[in-house]
N, C-alpha and C positions, 0 to 999 in steps of 0.2 A: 460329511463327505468332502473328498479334496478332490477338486475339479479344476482344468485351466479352460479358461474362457479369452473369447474377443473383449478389449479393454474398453471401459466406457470415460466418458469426461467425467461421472458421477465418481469414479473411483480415488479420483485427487487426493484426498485424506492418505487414506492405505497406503499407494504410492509414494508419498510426499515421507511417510514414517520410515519407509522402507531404504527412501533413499538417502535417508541420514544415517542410517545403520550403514549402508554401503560406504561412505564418501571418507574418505578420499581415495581415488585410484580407478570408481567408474567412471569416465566422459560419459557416456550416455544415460545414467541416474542422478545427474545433478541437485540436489538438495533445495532448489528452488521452486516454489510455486508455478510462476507464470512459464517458464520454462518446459517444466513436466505437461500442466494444464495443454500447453502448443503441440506438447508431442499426441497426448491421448485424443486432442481433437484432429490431428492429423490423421493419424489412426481411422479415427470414426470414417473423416472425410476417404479416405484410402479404402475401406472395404465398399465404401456405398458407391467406389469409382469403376466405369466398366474401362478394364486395361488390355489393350494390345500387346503394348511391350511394356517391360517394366522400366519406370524412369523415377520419378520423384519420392512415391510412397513409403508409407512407413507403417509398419504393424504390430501394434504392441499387445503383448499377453500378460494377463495376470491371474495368479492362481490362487481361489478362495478357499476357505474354510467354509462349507457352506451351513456347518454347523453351527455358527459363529457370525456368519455375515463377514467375514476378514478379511481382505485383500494380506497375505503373506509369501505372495515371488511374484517377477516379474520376469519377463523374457520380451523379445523385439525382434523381428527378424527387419532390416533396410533392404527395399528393395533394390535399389541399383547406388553403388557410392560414387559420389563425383559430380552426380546432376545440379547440385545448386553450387558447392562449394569444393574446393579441389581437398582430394583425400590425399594426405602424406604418409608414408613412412619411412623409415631408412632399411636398404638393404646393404647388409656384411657380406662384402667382398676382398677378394686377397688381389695384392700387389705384388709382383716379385721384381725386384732389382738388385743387375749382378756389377762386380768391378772385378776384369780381368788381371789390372795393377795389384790390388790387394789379394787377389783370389778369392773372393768375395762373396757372397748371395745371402740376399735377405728378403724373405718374405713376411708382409707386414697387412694385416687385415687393416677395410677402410670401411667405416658408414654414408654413405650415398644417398642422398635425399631424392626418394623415389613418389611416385604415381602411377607405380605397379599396378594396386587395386582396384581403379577408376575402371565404374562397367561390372563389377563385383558385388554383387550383394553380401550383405553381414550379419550374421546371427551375433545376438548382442543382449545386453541387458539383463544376462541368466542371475538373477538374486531372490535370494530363498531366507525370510527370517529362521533367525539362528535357533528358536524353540521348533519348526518345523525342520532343520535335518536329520528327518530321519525315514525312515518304514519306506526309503523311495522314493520320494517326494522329488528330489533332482534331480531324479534320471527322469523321473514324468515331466518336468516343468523344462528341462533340457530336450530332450526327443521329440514332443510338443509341438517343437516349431520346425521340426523334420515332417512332421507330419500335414502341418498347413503348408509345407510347400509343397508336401508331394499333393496337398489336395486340390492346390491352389497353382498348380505346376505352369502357366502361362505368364504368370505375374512374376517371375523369378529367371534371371540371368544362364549362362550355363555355371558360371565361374561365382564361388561361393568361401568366404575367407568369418575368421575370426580372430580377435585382439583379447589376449590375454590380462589379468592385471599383474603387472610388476613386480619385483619386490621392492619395499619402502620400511623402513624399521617403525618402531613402537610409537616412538613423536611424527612418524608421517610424513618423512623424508625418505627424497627418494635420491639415494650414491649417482645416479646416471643423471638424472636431471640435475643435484648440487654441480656436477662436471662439464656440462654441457649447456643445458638450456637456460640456466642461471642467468650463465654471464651474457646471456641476450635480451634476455624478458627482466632482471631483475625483481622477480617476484619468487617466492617459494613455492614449491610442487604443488600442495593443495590450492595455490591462489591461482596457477596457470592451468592445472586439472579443469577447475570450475570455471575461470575465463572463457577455454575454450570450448566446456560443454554449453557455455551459456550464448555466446558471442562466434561464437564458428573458428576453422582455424586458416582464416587469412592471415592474421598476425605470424602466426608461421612463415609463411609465407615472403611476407613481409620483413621480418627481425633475423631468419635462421639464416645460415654459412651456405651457400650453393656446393660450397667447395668440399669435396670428400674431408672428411673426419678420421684420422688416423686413430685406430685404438689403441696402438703402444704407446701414444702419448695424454693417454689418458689415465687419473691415477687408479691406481688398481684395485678397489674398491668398484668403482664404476666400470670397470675391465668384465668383474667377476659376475655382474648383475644382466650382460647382454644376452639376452636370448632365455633367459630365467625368469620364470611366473613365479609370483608371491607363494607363501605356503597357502592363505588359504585359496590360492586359483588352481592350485594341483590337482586336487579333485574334476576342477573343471576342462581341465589340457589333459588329464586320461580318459573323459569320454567325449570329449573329440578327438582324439586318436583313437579310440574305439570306433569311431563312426566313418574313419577315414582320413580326419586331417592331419598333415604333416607341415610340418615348418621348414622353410624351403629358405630363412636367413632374413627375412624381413620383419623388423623389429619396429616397435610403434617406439614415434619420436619424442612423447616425453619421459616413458621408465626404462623404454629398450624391453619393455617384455617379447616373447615370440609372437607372431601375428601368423596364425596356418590355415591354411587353404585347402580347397577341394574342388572337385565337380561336383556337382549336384545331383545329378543322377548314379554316380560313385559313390552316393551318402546311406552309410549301412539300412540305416531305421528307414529312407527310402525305398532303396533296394528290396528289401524284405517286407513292405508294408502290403495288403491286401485290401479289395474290396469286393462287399457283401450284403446280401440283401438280411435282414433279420428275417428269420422264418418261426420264429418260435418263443419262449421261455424257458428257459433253465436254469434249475436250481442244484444239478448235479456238483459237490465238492471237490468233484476229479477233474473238473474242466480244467482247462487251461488256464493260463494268468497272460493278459495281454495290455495292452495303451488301445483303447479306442477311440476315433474322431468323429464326432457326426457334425451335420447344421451347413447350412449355407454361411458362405462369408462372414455375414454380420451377424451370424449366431454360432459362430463356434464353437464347439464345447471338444473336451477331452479329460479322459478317467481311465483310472488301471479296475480292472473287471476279470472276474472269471468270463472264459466264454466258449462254447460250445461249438467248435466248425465243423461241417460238414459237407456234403456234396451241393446240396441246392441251397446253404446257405450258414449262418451262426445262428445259433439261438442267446438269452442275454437275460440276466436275471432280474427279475419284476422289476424290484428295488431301483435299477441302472435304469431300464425306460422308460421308469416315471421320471428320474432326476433330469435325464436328457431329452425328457419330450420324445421319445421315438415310439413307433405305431412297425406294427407288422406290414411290412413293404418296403421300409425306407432303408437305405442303402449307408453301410458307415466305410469307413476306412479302419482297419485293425495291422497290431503289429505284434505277434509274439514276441514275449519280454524275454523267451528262451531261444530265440532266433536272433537275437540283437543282440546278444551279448558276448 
């Protein structure tokens, strides 16, 4: 059975596999042990934390094979960005300037190093091994973490964004960073990728141009790549725009991919999620097909399920309440897979 769970320290292995399959182009999958190890015991400490507002936390999912024992995707939602380390991106904005003398007007798009984000939480981390995409597995391991917020709704900002991956060709190069961040950092896209998943990004901070970035003076290779996700991030920038989010010109500063945003409570699989006492067992094949969430914090679980609604409640097939520990009483969160879509 293919379940997504709260992540444990014990998962390092799985994770650690996962995120060499992904690298290069996630910051937040970094290919390093001690690195990852920091995030999933962050995590841990994060659920077992009682939160007023959201500030530092971090929540990371991973979604097993539990037929197998496998850790094969990850997801993360950040609860607030900006709390320890300032978040950057660039936002595309137009210039226009005219010359009476020549009869003149030229408008000329510029990159803007911005701090938009900061106060923003992040859904992040969405990676699914390559022998699992398939039967849905990405839209469960994706909506997942709509789902712990909506369940976990106090621990999460109003304002809510995601960072695309870029495109970068075959050797791992990325046209907007050889243009751009090159000639600052000196190092290649994959070695500033990992820098700064591993080291944070004050170096940005630090090395980059304060000064607007004219894009007509950049070569047109790097022109073509702004505001563009990789082929294989497409998949993942149509269901967030499925869910709501749009791209409103803010581009993350080392590939230029889109970076889009939402409200929170505007987020479809939110919007449309339900909550429900189990009253029963059913094993009817005409139920419904739904994402279900049960568990307190530090037991989270979520499964795609048939399921039976009703007036005083869902019913939920044997099978599904043994794997999720649920008893006749306990209350899940559900989200029709035919209402979300």
């Amino acid at each position: 059975m293919i379940i997504v769970r709260a992540a444990r320290e014990s998962d390092i292995d799985g994770v650690l596999e996962l995120a060499k399959q992904a690298f290069p182009g996630m910051t937040t999958l970094p290919p390093d042990r001690e690195v990852l190890l920091a995030k999933l015991k962050n995590s841990e400490r994060s659920v077992q934390k009682s939160v007023e507002s959201p500030s530092l936390e971090s929540y990371f999912l991973v979604m097993e094979d539990t037929s197998v024992e496998k850790v094969v995707g990850t997801a993360a939602v950040i609860a607030c960005l900006g709390g320890k380390d300032e978040f950057y991106s660039y936002k595309l904005n137009k210039v226009t300037q005219s010359c009476k003398e020549l009869d003149k007007r030229v408008s000329v798009e510029t990159l803007n190093l911005s701090n938009h984000f900061e106060g923003y939480s992040e859904v992040a981390t969405l990676y699914l091994d390559k022998e699992y995409r398939k039967n849905g597995n990405g839209k469960l391991l994706a909506r997942t973490r709509y789902l712990f917020m909506a369940q976990f709704r106090n621990r999460f900002p109003e304002g809510v964004m995601a960072d695309l991956r870029g495109y970068f060709d075959e050797d791992g190069n990325s046209p907007f960073w050889d243009a751009v961040g090159s000639r600052f950092f000196e190092m290649d896209f994959a070695q500033a990728d990992l820098y700064g998943a591993i080291h944070g990004n004050q170096f940005i901070a630090d090395l980059m141009p304060k000064q607007p970035i004219y894009v007509n003076m950049l070569p047109e290779a790097a022109q073509e790549v702004i505001g563009k996700c990789n082929v294989v991030g497409k998949p993942a920038m149509r269901m967030l725009e499925n869910e709501g989010f749009r791209w409103n010109g803010h581009v993350d500063i080392f590939d230029a991919a889109p970076s889009v945003d939402t409200k929170i409570d505007d987020i479809v699989s939110i919007k449309n999620s339900r909550t429900a006492e189990v009253i029963g067992i059913s094993e009817h094949e005409e139920d419904e097909c739904a994402f279900i969430a049960t568990g307190e914090i530090d037991s989270f679980k979520c499964c795609e399920t048939s399921i039976s609604i009703e007036k005083g409640g869902v019913r939920l097939p044997r099978s599904i309440m043994k794997t999720l520990g649920l008893e006749l009483g306990d209350t899940i969160r559900y989200l029709v897979i035919g209402n979300s879509k």
